[in-house]
Backbone as ProteinMPNN parsed JSONL, in Angstrom:
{"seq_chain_A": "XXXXXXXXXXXXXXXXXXXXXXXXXXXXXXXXXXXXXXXXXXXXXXXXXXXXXXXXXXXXXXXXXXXXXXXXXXXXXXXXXXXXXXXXXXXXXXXXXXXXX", "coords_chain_A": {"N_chain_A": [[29.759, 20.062, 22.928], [27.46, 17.89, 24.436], [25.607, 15.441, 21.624], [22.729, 14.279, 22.77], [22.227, 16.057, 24.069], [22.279, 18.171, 22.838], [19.708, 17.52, 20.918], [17.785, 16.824, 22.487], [17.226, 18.929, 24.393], [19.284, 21.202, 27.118], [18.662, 19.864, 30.577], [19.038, 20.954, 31.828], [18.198, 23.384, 31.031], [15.454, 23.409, 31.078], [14.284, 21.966, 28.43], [12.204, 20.223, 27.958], [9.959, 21.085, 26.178], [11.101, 21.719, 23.394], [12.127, 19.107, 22.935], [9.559, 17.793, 22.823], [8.082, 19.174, 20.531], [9.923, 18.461, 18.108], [9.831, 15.862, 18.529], [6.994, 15.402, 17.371], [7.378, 17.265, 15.224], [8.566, 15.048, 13.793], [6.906, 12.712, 13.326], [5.025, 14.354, 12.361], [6.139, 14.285, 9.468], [6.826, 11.456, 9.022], [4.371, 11.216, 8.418], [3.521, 12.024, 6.895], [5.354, 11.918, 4.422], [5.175, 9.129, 4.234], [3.149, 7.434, 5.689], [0.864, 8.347, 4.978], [0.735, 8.398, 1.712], [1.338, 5.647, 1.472], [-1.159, 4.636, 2.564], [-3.527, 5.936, 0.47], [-2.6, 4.748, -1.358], [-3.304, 2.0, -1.078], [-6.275, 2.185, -0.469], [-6.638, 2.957, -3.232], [-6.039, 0.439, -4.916], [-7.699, -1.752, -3.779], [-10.19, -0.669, -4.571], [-10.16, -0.299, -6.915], [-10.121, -3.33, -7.178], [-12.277, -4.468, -6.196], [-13.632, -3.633, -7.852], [-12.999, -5.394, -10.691], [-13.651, -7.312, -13.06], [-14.983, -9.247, -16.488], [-12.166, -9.676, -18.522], [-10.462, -7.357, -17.819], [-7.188, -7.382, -16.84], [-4.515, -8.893, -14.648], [-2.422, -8.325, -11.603], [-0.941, -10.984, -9.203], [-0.248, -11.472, -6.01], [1.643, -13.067, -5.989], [3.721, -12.577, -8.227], [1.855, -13.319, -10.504], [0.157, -13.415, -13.889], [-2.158, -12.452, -15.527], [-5.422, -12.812, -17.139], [-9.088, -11.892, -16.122], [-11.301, -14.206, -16.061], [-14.15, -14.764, -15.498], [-15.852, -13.727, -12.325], [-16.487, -13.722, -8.389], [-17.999, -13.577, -5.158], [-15.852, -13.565, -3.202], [-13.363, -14.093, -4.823], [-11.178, -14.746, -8.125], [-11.75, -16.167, -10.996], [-9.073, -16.887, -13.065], [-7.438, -16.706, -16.464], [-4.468, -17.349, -17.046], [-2.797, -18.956, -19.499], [-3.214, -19.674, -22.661], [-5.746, -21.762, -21.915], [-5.674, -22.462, -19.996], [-6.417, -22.035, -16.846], [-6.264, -20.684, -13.569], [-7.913, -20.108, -9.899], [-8.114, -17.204, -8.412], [-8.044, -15.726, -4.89], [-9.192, -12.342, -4.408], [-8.115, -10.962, -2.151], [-5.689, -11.762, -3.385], [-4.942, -10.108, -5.329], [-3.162, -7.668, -6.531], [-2.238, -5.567, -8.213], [-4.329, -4.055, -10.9], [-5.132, -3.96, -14.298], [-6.161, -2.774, -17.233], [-5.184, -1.796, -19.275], [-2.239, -1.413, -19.762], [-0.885, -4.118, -18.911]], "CA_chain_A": [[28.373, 19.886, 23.336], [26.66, 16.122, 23.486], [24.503, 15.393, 20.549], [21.799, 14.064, 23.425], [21.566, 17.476, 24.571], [21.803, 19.369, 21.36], [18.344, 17.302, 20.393], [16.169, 16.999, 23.82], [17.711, 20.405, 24.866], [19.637, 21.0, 28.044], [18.293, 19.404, 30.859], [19.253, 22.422, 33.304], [17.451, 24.705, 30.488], [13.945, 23.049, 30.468], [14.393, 21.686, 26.958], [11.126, 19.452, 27.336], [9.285, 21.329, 25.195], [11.943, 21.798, 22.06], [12.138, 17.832, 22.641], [8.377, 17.53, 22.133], [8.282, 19.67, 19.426], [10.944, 17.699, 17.703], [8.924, 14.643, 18.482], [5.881, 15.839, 16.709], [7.424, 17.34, 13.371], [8.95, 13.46, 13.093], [5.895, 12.395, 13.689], [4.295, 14.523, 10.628], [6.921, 14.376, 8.758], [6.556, 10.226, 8.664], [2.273, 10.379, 8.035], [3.108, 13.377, 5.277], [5.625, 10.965, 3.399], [5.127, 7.637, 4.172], [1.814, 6.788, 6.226], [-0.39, 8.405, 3.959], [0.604, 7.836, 0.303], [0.806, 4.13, 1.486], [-2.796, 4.135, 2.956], [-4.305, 5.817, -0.714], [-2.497, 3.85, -2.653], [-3.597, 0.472, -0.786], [-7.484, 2.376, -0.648], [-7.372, 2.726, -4.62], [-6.2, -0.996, -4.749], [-8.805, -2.414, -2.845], [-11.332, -0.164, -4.943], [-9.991, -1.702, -8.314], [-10.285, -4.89, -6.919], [-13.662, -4.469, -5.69], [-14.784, -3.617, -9.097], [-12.598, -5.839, -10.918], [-14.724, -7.341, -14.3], [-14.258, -10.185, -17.169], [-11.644, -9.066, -19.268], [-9.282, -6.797, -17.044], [-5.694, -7.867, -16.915], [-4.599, -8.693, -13.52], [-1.196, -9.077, -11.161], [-1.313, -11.315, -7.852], [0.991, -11.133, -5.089], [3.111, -13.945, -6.543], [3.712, -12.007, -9.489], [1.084, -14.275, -11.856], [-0.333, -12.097, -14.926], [-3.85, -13.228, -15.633], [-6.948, -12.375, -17.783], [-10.146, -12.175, -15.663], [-12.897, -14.636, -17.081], [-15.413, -14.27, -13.917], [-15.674, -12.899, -10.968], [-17.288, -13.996, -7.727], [-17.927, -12.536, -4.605], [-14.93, -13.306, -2.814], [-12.262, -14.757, -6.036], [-11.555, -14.533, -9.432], [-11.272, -17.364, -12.391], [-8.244, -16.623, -14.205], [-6.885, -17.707, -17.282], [-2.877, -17.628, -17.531], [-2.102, -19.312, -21.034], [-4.164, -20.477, -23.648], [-6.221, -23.366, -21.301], [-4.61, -22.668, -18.213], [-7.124, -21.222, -16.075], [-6.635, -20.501, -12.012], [-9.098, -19.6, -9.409], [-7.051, -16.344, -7.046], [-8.524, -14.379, -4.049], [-9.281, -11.386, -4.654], [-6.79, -10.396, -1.548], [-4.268, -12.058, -3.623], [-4.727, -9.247, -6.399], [-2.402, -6.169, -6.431], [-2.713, -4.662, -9.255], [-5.609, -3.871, -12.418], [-4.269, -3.061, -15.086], [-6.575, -3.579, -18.49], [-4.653, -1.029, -20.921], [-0.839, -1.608, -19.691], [-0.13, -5.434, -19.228]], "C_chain_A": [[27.932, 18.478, 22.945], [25.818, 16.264, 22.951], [22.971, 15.496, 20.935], [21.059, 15.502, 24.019], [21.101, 18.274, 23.691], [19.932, 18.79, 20.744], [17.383, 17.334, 21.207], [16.294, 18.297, 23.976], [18.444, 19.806, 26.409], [18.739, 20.514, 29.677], [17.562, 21.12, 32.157], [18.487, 23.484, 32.804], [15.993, 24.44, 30.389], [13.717, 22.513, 29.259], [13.158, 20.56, 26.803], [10.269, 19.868, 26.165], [10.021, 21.411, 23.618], [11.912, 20.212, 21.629], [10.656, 17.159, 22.431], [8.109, 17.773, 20.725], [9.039, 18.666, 18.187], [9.944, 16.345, 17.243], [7.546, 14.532, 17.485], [5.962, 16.043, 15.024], [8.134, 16.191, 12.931], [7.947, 12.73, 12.731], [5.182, 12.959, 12.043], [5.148, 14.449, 9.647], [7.144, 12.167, 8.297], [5.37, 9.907, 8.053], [2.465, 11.469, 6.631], [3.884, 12.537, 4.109], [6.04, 9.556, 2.99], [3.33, 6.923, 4.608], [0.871, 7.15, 5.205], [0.148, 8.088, 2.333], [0.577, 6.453, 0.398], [-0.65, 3.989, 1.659], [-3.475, 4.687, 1.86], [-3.689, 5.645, -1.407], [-3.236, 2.393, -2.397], [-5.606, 0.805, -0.851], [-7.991, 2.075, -2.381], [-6.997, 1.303, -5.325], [-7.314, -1.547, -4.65], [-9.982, -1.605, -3.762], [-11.473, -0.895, -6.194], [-10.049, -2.926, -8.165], [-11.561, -5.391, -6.5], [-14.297, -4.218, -7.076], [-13.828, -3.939, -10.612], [-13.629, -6.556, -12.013], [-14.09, -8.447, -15.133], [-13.378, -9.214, -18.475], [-9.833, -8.347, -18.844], [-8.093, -7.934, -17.098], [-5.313, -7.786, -15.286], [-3.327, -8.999, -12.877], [-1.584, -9.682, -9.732], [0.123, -11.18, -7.262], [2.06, -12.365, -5.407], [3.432, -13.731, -7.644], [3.104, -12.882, -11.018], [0.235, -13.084, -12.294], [-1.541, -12.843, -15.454], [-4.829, -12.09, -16.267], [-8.048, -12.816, -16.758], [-11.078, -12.658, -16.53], [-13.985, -14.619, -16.33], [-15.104, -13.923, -12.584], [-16.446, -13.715, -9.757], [-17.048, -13.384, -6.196], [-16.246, -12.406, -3.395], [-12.738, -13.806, -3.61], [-12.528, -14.522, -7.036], [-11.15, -15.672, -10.02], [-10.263, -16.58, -13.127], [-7.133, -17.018, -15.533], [-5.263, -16.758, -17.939], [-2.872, -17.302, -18.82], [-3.872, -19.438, -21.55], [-4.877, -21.886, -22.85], [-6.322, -23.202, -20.512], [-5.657, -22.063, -17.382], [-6.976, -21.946, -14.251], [-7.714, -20.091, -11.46], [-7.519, -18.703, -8.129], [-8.497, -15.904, -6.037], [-8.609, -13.638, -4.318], [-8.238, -10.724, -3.377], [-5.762, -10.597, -2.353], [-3.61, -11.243, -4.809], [-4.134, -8.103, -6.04], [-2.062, -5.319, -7.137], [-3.814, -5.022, -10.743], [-5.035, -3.146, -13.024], [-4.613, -3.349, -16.57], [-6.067, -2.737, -19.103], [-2.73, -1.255, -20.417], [0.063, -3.043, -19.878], [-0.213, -6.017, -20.846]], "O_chain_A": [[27.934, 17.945, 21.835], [24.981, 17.073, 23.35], [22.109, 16.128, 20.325], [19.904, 15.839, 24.28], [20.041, 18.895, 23.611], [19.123, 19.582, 20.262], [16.261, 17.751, 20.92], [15.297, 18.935, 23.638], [18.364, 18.662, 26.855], [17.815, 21.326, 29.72], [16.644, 21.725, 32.711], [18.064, 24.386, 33.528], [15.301, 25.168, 29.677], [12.528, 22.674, 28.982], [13.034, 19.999, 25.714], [9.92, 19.072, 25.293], [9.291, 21.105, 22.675], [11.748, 19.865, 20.459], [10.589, 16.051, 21.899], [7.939, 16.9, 19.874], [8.265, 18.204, 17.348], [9.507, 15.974, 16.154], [7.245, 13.468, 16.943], [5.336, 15.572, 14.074], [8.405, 16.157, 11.73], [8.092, 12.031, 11.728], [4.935, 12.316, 11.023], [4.527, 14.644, 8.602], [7.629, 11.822, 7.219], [5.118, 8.896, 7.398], [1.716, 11.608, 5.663], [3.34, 12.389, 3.014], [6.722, 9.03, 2.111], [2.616, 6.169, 3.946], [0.158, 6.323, 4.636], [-0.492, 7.125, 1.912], [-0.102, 5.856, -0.437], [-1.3, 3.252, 0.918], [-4.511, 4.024, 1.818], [-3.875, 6.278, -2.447], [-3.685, 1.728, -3.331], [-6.314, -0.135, -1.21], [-8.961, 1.457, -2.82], [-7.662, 1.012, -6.319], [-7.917, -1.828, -5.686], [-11.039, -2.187, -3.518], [-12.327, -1.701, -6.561], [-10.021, -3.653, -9.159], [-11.857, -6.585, -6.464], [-15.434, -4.615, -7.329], [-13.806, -3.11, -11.522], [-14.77, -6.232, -11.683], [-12.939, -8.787, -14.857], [-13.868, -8.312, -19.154], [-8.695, -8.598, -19.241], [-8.219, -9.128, -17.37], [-5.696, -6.814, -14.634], [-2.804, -9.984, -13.399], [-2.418, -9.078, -9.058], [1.203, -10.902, -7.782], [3.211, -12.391, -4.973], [3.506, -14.741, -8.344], [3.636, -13.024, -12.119], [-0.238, -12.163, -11.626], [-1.468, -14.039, -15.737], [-4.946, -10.899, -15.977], [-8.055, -14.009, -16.456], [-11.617, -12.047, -17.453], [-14.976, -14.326, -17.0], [-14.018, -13.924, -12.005], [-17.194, -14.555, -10.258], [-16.014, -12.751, -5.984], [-15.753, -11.365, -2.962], [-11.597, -13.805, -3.148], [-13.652, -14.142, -7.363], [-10.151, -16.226, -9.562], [-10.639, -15.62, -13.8], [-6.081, -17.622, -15.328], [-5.083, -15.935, -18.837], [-2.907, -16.195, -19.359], [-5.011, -19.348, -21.093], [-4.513, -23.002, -23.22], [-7.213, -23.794, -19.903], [-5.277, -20.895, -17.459], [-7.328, -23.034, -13.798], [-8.61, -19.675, -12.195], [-6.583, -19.166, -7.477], [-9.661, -15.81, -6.425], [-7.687, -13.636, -5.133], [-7.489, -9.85, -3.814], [-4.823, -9.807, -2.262], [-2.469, -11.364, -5.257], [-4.668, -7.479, -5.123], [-1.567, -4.269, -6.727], [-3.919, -6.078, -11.368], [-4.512, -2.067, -12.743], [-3.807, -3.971, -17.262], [-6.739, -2.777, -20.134], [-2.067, -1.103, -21.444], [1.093, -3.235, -20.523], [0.366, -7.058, -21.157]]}, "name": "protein", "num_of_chains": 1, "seq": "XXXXXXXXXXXXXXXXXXXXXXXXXXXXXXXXXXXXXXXXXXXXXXXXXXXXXXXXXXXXXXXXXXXXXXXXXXXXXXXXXXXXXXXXXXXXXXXXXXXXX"}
């Protein structure tokens, strides 16, 4: 038996519907363990980053580890080392993390 048949169904048997079917539980079976835990993990991101504060500990997407010293409405001041202080995006933040780093 070809594989093509064994998954649409036979052509001669009507097998559109088994090959919908099919189509569908791939379908939830991608948003049950991929589409959605990506989209609320990237929601509670974006929430910590929205209420982001002086102090917090912070990672950016070029893996730089930073103390928040202010905030503003679309960046943060952050100070590296001892001196060193950057200014990031706030897109460019990807994780908050004031009790782990």
């Amino acid at each position: 038996m070809n594989l093509l048949f064994f998954l649409a169904g036979d052509p001669s048997q009507g097998g559109g519907f088994e090959s919908l079917f099919f189509l569908v539980a791939l379908f939830l079976v991608f948003y049950l363990f991929i589409i959605r835990p990506q989209s609320k993990r990237q929601k509670e991101i974006q929430k910590k980053v929205s209420e982001i504060k002086k102090g917090d500990k912070i990672v950016t997407s070029g893996g730089v580890i930073a103390t928040v010293i202010s905030t503003e409405e679309t960046s943060v001041l952050a100070e590296i080392d001892k001196d060193v202080k950057v200014r990031f995006l706030k897109s460019a933040v990807v994780e908050v993390n004031p009790e782990k780093i």
